[in-house]
N, C-alpha and C positions, 0 to 999 in steps of 0.2 A: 950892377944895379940890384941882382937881388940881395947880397949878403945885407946890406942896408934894408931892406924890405922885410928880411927876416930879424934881423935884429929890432926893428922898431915894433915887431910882431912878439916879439919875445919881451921887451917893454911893457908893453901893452898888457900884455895878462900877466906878466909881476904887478904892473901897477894894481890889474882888478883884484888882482890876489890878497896882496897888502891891505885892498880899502875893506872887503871881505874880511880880515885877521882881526878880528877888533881887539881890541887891548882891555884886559881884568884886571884886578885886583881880587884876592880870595882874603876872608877872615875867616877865623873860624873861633867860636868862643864856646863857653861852658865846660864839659866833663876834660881833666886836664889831662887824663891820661890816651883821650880818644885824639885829641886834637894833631898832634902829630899823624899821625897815619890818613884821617881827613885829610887835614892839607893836602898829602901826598897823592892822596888819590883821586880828590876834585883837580887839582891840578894838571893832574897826569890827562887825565880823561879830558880838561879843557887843550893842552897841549897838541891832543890827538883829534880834536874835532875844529880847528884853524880859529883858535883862540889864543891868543896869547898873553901869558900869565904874567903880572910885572911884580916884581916882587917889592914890598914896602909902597905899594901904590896908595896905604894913608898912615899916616903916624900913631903911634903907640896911642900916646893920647887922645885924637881924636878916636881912636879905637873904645877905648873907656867911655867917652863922652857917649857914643853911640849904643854900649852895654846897659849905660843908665837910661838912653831912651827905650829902650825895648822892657826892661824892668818896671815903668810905667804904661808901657804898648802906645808907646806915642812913635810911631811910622814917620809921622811927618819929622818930626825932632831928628831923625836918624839923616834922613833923607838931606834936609838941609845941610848938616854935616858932611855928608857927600858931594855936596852942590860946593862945599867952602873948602875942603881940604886933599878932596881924590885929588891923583896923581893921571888915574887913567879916565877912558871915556865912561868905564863901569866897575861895579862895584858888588861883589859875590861877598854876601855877610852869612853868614850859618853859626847855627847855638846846637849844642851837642846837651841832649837830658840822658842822663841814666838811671836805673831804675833799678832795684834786684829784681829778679825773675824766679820759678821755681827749681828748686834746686839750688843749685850754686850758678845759675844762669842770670842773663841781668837784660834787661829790654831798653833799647834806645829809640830814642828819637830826635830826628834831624828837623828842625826848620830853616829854609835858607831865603833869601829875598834876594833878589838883581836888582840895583839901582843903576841906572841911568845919569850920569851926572846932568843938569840943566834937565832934567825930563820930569813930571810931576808923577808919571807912572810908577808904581814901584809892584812888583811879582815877589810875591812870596807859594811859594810850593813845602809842603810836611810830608815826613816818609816814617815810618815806623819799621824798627828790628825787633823782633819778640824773639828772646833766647838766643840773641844774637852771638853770634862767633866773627871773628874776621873775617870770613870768608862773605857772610852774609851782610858785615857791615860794609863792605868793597863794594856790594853790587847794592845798597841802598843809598852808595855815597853816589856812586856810577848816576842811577835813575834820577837821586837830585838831582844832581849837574845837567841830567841831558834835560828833564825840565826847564829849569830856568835859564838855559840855554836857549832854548828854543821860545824861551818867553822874550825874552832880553832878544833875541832876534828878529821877535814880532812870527813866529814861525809857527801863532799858535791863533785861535780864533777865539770869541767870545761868547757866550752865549745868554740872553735874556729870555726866561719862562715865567709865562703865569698861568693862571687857572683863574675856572668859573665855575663855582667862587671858589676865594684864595684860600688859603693854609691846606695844599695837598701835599703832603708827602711826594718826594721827588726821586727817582733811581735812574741814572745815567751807565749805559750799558752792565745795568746790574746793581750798582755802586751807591750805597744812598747816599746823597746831597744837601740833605733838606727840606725846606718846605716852601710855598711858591707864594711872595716870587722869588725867584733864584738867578743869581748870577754866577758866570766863573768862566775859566780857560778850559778849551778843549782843543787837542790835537785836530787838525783838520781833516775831514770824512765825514762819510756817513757814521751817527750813533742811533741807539734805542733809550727813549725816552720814557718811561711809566710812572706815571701819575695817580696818586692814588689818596680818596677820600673816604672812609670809612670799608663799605660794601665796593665802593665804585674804583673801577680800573678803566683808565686809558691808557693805550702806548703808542707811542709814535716816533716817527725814523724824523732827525734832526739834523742838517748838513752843514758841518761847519767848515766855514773858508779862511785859508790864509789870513788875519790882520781886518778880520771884518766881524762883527757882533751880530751876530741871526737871532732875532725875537719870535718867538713862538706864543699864542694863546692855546691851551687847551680847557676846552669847556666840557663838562661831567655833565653825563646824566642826570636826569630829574632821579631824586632818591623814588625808590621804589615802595608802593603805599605798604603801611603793615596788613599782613594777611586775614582776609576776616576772621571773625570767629566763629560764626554761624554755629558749622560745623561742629567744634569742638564745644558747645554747648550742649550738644548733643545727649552723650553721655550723663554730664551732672543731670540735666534735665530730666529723663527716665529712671532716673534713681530715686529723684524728690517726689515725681509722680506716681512711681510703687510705692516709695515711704509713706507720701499723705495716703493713699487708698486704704495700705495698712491699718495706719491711724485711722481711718474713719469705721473699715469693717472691725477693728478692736473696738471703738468704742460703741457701735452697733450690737455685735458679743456680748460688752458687761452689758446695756439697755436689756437685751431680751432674755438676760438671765433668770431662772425661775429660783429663787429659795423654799425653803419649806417654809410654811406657817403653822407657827405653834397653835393659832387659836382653832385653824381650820379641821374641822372632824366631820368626815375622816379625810385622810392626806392624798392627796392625785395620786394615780396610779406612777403616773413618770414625770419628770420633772425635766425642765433645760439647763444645762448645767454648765453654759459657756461662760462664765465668767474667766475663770481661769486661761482658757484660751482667748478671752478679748485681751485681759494683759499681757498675755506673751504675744498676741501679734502686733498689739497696739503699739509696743516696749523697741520692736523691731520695726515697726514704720516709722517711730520718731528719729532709729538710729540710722534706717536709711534716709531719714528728711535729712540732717543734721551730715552723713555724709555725703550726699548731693550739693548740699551748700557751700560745704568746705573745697571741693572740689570746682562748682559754680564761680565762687570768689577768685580759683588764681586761673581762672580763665577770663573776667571782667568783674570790675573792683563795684562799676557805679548800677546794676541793678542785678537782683537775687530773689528766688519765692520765700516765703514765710508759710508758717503750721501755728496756727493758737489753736489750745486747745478750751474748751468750755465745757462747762459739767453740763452732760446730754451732748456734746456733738464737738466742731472742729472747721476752726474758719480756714479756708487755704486762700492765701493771696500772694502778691505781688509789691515789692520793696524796689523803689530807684531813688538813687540820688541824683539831686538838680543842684 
């Protein structure tokens, strides 16, 4: 009785094995001279992670059909094509761009999608080589594949973020995303979330699960009021305040200035002779008004002192806009 007991045991997990093996199809289009070695190496890689590769899993032509829907970005158009002519349960499609790079380097980049035959889903994952060599295109093809691998397996979670209010800048363990709201695939675990609106930063730990979509709001800070002025009025203020006194004690000066009079006999012993100094300090408190104001203005645009001057004296006032 046991060898039958073992044998139906050994059944048993071939069969779970096989249901496991899900069966591909790999395309690979664009740059002509990359595409052989892709092939080989998405394949490889599906081969070695219990995937199995069917080869011609869609015909030439439907292959074309589905390069002209990507050429207008119509996903759905491809999609259906998969639905009408795979071979297998899915369908590995990747476009190869190249690019020159500096030097005699050249930078690639893969896009590839997993279709699902009957499923409306479709995963699309982008990888970029910069200065790419073989070696480094191997391990960009590797990462695709283990992507959408893992998408096509449902091996991955989803995640929906917003903010309060919208359009924040979005960085997922480091990585920027976007702006919110934001959706996409994330391997499952704990990530680090940063949100970020002008001045304002939030971060936050986000745990995605297997095959399940986690929605997050993050609400920002009230923006923080701009800082008075008071203070920095300060300065222009004491400069306008020296200039106008200038201006008043120069014009004070020329008033009490004594001249000679020709008709007067005989002439004063001594005379006052501040004119000359009422203009040079008069000349120097207009250029301190004048610099206080300049300085006033790019600290607050809608009020500022004023200096008229009037023959005999000097109005000092006060100027705002309404």
């Amino acid at each position: 009785m046991r060898i039958p007991l073992v044998l139906l045991i050994l059944v048993a997990l071939a069969t779970a094995a096989r249901a496991d093996n899900v069966e591909v199809g790999v395309v690979v289009t664009g740059e002509p001279a990359l595409q052989p070695q892709l092939v080989a190496e998405i394949e490889t890689w599906f081969h070695g992670h219990e995937l199995t590769v069917i080869p011609g899993a869609i015909d030439p032509e439907s292959i074309n059909a589905m390069i002209d829907c990507f050429v207008v970005e119509d996903v759905g158009c491809a999609r259906k094509i998969v639905d009408e002519h795979a071979k297998t349960a899915a369908i590995v499609f990747v476009r190869a761009d190249a690019s020159p790079g500096p030097g005699n380097s050249r930078d690639v980049t893969l896009t590839g999608y997993w279709f699902d035959k009957g499923q409306s889903n479709v995963f699309d994952e982008k990888r970029t080589c910069e200065k790419c060599t073989d070696e480094k295109a191997r391990q960009v093809a590797d990462g695709l594949a283990a992507a959408l691998a893992a998408a096509g397996r449902h091996e991955i979670g989803r995640f929906h973020l917003t903010s309060s209010p919208a359009g924040a800048r979005v960085a997922i363990d480091g990585k920027p995303v976007g702006a919110t709201p934001s959706d996409g695939d994330l391997a499952p675990g704990d990530h680090e979330v940063e949100v970020t609106l002008g001045a304002r930063t939030v971060k936050r730990m986000m745990t995605i699960r297997r095959g399940e979509t986690t929605s997050i709001d993050v609400p920002l800070p009230a923006e923080a009021p701009p800082p008075s002025s008071r203070g920095s009025h300060l300065v222009p203020g004491v400069v306008i305040g020296g200039g106008a006194v200038a201006v008043v004690a120069g014009i004070v000066l020329v008033a009490v200035n004594q001249d000679p009079d020709p008709h007067a006999n005989p002439q004063p012993a001594t005379l006052r002779d501040t004119k000359t100094g009422g203009y040079v300090l008069g000349g120097l408190g207009v250029v301190g008004v004048a610099a206080g104001v300049y300085l006033w203005m790019h600290v607050s645009a809608d009020s500022a002192p004023t200096v008229a001057l009037e023959h005999g004296g000097a109005i000092v006032g006060w100027t705002r806009s309404f």
